[in-house]
Biopython code that builds the backbone (N, CA, C, O; Angstrom):
import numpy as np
from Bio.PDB.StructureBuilder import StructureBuilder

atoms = [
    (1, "UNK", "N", (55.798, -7.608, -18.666)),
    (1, "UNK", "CA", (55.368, -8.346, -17.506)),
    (1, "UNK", "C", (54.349, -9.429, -17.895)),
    (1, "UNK", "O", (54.391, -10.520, -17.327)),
    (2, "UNK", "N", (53.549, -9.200, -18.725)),
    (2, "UNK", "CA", (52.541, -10.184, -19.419)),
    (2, "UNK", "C", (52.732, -10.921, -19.557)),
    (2, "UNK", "O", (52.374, -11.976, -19.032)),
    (3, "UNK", "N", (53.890, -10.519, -20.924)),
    (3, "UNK", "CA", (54.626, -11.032, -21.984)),
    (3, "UNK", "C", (54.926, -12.402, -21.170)),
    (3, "UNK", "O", (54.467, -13.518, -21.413)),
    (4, "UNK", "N", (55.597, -12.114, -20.397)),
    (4, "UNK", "CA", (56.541, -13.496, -19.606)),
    (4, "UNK", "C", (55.481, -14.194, -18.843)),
    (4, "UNK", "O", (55.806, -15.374, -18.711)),
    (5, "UNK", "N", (54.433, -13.953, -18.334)),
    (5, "UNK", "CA", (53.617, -14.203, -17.495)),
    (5, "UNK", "C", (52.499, -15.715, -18.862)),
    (5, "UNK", "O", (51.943, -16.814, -18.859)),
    (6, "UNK", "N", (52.884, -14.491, -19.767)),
    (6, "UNK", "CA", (51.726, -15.650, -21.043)),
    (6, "UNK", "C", (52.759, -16.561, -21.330)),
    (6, "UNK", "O", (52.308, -17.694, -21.160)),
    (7, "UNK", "N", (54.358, -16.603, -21.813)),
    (7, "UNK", "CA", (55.181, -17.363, -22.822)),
    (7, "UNK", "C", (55.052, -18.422, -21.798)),
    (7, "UNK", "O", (54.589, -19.392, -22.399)),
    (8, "UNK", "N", (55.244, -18.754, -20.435)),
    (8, "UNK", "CA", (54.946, -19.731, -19.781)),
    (8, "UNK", "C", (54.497, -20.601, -18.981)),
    (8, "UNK", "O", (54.989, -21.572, -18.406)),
    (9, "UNK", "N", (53.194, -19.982, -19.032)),
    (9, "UNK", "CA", (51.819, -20.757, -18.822)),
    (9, "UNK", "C", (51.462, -21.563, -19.675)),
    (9, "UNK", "O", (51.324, -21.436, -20.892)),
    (10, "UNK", "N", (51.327, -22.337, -19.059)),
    (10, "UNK", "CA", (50.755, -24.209, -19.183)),
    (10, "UNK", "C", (49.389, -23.981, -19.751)),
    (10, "UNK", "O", (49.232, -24.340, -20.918)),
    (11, "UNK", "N", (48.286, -23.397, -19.070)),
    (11, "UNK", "CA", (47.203, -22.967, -19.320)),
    (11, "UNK", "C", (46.483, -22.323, -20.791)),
    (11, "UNK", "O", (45.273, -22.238, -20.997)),
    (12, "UNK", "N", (47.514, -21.931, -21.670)),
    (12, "UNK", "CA", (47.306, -21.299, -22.835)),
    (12, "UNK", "C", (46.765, -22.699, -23.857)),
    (12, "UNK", "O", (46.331, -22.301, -24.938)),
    (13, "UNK", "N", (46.726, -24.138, -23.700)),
    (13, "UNK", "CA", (46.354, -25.110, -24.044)),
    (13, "UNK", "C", (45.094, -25.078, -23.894)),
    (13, "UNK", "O", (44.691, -24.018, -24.373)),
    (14, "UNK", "N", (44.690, -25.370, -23.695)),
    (14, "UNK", "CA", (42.569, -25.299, -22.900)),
    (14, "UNK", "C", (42.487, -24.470, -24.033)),
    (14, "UNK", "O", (42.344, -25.177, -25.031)),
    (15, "UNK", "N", (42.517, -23.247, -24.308)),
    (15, "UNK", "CA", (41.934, -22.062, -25.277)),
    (15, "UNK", "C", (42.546, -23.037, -26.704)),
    (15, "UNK", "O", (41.866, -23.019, -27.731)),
    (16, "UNK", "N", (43.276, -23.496, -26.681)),
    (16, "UNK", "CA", (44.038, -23.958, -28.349)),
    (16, "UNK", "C", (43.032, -25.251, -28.668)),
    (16, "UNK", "O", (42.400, -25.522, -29.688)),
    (17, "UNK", "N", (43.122, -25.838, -27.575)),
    (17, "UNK", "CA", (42.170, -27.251, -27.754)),
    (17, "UNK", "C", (40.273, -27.062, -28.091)),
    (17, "UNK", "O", (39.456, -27.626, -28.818)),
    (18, "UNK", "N", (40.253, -25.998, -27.137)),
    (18, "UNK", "CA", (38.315, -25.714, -27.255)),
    (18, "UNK", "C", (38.529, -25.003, -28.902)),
    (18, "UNK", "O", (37.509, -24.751, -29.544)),
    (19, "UNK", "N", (39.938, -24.704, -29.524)),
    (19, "UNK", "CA", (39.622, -23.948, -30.892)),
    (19, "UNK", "C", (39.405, -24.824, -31.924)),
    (19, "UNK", "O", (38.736, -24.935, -32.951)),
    (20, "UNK", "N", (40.257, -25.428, -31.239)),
    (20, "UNK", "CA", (40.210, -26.975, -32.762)),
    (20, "UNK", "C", (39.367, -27.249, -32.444)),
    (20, "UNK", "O", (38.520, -26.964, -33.291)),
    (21, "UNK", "N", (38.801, -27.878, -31.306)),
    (21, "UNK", "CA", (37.386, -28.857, -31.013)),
    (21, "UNK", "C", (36.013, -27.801, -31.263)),
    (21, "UNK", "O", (34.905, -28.160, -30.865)),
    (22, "UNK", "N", (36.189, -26.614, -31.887)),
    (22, "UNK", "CA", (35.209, -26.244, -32.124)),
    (22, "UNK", "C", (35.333, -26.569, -33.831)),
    (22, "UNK", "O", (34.674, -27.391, -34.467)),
    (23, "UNK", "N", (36.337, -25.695, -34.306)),
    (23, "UNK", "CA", (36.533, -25.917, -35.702)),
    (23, "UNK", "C", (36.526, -27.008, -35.976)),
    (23, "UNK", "O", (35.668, -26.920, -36.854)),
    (24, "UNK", "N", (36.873, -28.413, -35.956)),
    (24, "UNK", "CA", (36.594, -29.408, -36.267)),
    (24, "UNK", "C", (35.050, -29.762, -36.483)),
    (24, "UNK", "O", (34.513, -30.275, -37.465)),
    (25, "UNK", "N", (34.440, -29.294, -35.153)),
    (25, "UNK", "CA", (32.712, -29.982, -34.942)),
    (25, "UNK", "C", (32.348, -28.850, -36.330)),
    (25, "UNK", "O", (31.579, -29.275, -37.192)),
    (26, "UNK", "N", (32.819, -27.707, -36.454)),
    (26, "UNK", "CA", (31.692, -27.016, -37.496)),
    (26, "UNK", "C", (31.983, -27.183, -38.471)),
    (26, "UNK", "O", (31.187, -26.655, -39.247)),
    (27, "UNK", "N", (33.183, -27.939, -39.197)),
    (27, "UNK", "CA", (33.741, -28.090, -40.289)),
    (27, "UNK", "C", (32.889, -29.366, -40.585)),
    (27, "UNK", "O", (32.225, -29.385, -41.621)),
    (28, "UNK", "N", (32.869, -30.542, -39.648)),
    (28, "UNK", "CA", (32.316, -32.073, -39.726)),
    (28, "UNK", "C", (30.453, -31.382, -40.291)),
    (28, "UNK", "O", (29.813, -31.637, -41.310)),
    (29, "UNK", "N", (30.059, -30.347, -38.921)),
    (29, "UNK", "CA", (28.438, -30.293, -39.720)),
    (29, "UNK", "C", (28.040, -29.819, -40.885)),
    (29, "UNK", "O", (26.929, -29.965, -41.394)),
    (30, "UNK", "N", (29.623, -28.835, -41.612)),
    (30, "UNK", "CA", (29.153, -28.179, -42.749)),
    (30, "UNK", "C", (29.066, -29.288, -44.008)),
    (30, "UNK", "O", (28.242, -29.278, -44.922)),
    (31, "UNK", "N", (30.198, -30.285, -43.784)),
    (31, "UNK", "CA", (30.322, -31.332, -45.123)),
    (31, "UNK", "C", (29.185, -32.115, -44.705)),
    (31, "UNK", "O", (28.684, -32.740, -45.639)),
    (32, "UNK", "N", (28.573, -32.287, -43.481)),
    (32, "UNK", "CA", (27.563, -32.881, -43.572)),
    (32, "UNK", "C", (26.147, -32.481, -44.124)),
    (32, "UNK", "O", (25.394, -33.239, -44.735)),
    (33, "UNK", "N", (25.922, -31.247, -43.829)),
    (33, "UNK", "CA", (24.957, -30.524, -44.241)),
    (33, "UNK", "C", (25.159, -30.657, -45.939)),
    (33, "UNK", "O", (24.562, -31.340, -46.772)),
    (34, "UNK", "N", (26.057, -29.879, -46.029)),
    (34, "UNK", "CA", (25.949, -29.860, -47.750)),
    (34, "UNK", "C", (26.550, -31.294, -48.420)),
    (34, "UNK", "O", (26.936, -31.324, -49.589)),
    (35, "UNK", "N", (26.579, -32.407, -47.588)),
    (35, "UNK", "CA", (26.531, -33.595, -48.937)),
    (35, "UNK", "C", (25.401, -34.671, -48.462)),
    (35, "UNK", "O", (25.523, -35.886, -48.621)),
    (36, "UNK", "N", (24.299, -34.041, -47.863)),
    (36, "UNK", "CA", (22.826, -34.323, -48.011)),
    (36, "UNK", "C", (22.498, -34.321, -48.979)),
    (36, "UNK", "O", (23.082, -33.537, -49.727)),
    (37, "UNK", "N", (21.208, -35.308, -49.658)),
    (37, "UNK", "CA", (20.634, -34.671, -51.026)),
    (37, "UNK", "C", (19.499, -34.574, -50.587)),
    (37, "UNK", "O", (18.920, -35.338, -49.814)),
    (38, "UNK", "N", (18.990, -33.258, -51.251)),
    (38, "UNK", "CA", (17.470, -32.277, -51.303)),
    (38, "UNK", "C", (16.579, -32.949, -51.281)),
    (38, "UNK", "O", (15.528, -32.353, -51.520)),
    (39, "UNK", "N", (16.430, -34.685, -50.969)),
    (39, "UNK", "CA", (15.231, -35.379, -50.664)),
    (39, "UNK", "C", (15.396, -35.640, -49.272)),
    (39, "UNK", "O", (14.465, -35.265, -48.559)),
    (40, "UNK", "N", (16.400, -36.215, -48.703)),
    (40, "UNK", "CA", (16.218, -36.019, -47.298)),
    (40, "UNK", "C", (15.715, -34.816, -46.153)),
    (40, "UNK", "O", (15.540, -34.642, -44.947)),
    (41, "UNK", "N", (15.648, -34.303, -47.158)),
    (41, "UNK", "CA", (14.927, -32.720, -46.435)),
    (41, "UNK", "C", (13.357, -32.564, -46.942)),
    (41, "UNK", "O", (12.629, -31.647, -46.560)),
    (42, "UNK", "N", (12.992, -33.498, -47.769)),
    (42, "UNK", "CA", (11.832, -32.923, -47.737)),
    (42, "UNK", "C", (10.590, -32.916, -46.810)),
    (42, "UNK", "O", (9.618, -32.165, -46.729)),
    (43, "UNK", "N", (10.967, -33.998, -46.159)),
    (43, "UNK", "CA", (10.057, -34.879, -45.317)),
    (43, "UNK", "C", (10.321, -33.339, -43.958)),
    (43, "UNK", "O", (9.626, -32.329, -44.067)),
    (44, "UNK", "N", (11.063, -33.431, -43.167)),
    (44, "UNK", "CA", (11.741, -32.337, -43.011)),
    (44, "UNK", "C", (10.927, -30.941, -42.950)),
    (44, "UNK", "O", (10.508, -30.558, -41.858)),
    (45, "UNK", "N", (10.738, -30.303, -43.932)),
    (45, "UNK", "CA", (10.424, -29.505, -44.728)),
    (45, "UNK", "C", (9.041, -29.220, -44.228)),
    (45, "UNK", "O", (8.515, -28.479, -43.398)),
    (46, "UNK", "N", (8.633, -30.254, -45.213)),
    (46, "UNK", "CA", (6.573, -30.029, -44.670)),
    (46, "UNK", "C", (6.393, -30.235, -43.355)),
    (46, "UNK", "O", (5.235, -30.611, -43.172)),
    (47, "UNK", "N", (7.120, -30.149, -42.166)),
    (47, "UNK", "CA", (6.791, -30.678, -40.873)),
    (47, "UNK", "C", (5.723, -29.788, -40.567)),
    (47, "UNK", "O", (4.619, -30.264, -40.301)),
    (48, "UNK", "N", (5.930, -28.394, -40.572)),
    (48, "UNK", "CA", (5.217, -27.247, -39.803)),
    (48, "UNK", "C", (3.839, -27.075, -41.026)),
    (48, "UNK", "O", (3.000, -26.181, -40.917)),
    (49, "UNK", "N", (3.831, -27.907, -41.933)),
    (49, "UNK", "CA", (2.570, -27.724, -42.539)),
    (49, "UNK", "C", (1.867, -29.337, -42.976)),
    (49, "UNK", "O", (1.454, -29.633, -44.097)),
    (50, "UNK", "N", (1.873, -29.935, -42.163)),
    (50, "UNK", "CA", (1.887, -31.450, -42.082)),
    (50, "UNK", "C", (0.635, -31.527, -41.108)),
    (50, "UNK", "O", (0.706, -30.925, -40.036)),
    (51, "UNK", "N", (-0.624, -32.315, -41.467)),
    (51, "UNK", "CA", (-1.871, -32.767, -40.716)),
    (51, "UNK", "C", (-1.563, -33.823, -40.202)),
    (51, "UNK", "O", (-1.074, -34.819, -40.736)),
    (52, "UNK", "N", (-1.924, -33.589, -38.823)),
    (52, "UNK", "CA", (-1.912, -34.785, -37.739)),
    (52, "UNK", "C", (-3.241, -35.900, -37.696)),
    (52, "UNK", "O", (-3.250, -36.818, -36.876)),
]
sb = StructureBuilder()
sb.init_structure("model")
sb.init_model(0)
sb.init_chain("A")
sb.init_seg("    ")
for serial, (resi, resn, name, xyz) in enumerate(atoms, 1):
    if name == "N":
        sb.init_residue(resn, " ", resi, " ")
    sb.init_atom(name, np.array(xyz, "f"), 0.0, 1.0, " ", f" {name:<3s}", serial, name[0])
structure = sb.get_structure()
């Protein structure tokens, strides 16, 4: 009863699309994150021990 109820619903799109559009965004921040170089972070870094 499902079965037939899921094979043709329209609706099963929305869930496929929010999957890619997630995997995409976390895939884009990971190559971004790791092809930073370790000086752009330093500044960064000392924030929470940085005199105003």
């Amino acid at each position: 009863m499902y079965r037939q109820l899921l094979e043709h619903s329209s609706l099963l799109i929305f869930p496929l699309i929010a999957l890619v559009l997630f995997l995409t965004t976390f895939v884009a921040q990971v190559i971004r994150t790791y092809s930073r170089r370790a000086e752009s972070y330093d500044r960064t870094a000392s924030l929470p021990l940085g005199d105003d």
